[in-house]
C-alpha positions as a Python dict, from the first residue, in 0.01 Angstrom:
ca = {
    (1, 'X'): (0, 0, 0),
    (2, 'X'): (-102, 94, 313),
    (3, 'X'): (-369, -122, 374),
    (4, 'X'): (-134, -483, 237),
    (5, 'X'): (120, -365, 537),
    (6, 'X'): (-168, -403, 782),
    (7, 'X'): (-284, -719, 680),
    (8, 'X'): (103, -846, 659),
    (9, 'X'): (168, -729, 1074),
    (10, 'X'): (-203, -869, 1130),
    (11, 'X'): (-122, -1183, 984),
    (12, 'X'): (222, -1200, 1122),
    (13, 'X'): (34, -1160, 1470),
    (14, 'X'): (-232, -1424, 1412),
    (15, 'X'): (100, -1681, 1316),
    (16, 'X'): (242, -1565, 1627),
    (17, 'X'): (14, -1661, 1872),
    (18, 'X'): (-75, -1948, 1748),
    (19, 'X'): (233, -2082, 1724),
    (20, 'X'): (305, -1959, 2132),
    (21, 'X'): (-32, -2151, 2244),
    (22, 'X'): (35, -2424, 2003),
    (23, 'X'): (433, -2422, 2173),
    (24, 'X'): (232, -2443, 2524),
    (25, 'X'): (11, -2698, 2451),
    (26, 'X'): (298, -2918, 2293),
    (27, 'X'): (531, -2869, 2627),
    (28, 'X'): (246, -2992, 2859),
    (29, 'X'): (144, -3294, 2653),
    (30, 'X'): (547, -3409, 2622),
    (31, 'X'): (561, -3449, 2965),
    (32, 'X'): (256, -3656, 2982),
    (33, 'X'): (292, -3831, 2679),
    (34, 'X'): (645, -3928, 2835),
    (35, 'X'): (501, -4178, 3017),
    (36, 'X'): (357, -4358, 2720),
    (37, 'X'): (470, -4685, 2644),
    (38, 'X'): (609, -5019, 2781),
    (39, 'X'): (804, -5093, 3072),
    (40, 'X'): (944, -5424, 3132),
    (41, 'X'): (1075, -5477, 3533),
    (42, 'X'): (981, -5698, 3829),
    (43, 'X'): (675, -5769, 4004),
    (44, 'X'): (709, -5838, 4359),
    (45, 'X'): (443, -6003, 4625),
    (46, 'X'): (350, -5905, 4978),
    (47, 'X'): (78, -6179, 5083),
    (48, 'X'): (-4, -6214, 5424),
    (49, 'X'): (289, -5983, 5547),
    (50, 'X'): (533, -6202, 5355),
    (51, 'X'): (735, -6034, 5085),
    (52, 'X'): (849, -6254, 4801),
    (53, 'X'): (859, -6273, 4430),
    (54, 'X'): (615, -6461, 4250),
    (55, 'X'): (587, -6819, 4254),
    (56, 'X'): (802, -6900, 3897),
    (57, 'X'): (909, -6564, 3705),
    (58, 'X'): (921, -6251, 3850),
    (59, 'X'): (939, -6080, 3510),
    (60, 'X'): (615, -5841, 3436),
    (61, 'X'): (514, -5586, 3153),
    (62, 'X'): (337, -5258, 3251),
    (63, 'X'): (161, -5081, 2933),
    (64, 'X'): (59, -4791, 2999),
    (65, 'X'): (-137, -4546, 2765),
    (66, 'X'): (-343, -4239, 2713),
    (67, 'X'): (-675, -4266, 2754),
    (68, 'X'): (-802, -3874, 2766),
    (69, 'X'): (-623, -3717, 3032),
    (70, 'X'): (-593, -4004, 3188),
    (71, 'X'): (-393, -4314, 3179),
    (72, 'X'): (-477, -4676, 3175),
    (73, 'X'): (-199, -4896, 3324),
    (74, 'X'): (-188, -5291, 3203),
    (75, 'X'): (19, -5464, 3408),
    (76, 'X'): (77, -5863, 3349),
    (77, 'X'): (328, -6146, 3380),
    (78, 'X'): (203, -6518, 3428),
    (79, 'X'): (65, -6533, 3758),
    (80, 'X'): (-62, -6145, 3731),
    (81, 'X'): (-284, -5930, 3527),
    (82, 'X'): (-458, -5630, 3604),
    (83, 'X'): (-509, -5297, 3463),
    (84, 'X'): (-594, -4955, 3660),
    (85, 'X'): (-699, -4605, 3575),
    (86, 'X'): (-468, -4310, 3705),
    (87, 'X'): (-397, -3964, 3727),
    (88, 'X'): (-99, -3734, 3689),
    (89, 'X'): (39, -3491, 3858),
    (90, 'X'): (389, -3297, 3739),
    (91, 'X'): (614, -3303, 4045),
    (92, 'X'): (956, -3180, 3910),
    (93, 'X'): (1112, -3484, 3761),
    (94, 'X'): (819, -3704, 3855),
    (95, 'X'): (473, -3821, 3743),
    (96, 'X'): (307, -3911, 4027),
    (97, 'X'): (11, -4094, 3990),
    (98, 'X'): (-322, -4121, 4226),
    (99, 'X'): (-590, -4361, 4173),
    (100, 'X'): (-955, -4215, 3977),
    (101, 'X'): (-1319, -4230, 4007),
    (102, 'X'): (-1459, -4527, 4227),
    (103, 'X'): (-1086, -4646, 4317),
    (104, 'X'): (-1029, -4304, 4440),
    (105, 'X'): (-1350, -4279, 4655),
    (106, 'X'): (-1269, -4639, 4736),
    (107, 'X'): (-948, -4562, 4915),
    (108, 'X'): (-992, -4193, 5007),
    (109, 'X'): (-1369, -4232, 5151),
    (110, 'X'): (-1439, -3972, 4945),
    (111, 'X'): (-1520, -3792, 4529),
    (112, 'X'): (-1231, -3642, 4362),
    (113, 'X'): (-1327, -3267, 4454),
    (114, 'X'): (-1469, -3326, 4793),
    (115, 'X'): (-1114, -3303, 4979),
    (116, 'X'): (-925, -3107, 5206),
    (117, 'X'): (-963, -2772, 5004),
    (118, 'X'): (-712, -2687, 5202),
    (119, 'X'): (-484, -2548, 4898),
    (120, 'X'): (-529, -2230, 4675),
    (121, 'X'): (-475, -2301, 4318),
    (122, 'X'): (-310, -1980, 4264),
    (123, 'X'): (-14, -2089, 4522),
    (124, 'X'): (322, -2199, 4309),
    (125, 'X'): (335, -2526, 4399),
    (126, 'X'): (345, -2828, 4156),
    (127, 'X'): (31, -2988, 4012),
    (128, 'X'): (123, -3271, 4263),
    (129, 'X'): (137, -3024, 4577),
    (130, 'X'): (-182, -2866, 4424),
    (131, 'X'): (-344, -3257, 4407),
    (132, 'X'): (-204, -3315, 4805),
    (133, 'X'): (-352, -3041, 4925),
    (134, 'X'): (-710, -2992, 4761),
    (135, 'X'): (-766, -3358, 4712),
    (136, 'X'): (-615, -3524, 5025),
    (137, 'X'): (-526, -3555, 5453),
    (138, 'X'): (-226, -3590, 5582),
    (139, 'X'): (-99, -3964, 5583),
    (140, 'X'): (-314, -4043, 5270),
    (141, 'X'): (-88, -4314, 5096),
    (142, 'X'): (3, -4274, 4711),
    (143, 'X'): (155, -4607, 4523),
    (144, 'X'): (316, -4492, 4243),
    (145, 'X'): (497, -4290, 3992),
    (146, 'X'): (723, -4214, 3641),
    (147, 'X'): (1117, -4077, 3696),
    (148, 'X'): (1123, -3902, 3414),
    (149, 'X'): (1501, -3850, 3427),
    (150, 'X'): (1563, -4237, 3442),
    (151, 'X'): (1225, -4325, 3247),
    (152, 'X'): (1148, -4571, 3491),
    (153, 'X'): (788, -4660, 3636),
    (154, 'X'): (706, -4801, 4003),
    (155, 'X'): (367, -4883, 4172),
    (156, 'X'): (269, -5086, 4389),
    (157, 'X'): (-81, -5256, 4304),
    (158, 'X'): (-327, -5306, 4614),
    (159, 'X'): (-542, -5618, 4547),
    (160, 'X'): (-739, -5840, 4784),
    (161, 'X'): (-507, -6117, 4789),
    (162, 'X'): (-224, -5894, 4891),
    (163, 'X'): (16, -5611, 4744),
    (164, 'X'): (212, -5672, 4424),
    (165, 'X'): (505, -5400, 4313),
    (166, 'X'): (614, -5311, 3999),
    (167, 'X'): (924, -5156, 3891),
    (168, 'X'): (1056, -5091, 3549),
    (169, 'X'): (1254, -4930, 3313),
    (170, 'X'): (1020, -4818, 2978),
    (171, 'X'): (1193, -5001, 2640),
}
């Protein structure tokens, strides 16, 4: 009898920790997977210093989905179509978002991992204080984020032709 009572707690314990690191991974992957989905909004223009919206319908679609940890951003409407990579960073009520691999370097003049270094990971912050202050120098410019209280998505898209922003509510 003995030995079926150890088994039953040893079992018991096995359940229970999987279900807490199972609960933990679940909690962090809502958040992300949050942002999943499609937003329907405005796209705005700023060519040449002049801000207007686009030449016949303002109307855009941003979809945006997982692609790893990662997540791919498709943003159209008839006079616009593009699609970026992005990161995210938890930032209390916000995603934030910040650009990836040759985009990053691109704008930052530098690899993801060869910033500042100026944070400690094992400070408190958020994930997007954390991102700020290994990855970046004061004044570096971010375009974009989720409100995840409002589940609403803004960014503005840098292109060669001129800036084009994006805001939407996700349907």
């Amino acid at each position: 009898m003995k030995i079926n009572k150890n088994i039953g707690i040893a079992s018991i314990l096995v359940i229970a920790i999987g279900l807490l690191f199972t609960a933990c991974d679940k909690n962090d992957d809502v958040a992300y997977n949050d942002v999943v989905g499609v937003y329907k909004g405005t796209l705005t223009t700023n060519i040449a210093g002049k801000s207007s919206s686009s030449k016949v319908n303002n109307i855009a679609t941003a979809e945006v989905t997982m692609v790893g940890d990662q997540i791919e951003v498709h943003c159209f409407n008839d006079d616009f179509d593009t699609t970026i990579m992005l990161n995210l960073f938890e930032d209390g009520n916000m995603m934030n978002t910040c650009l990836t691999g040759s985009d990053f370097e691109n704008m930052y003049g530098h690899m993801m991992g060869q910033g500042n270094m100026n944070g400690n990971m094992s400070n408190m912050g958020s994930q997007w204080m954390q991102h700020l202050n290994n990855e970046h120098q004061d004044g570096d410019e971010h375009f974009g984020g989720f409100n995840m209280q409002n589940h609403s998505f803004e960014y503005t898209f840098k292109m060669e032709n001129g800036e084009f922003h994006f805001q939407g509510q996700k349907k």
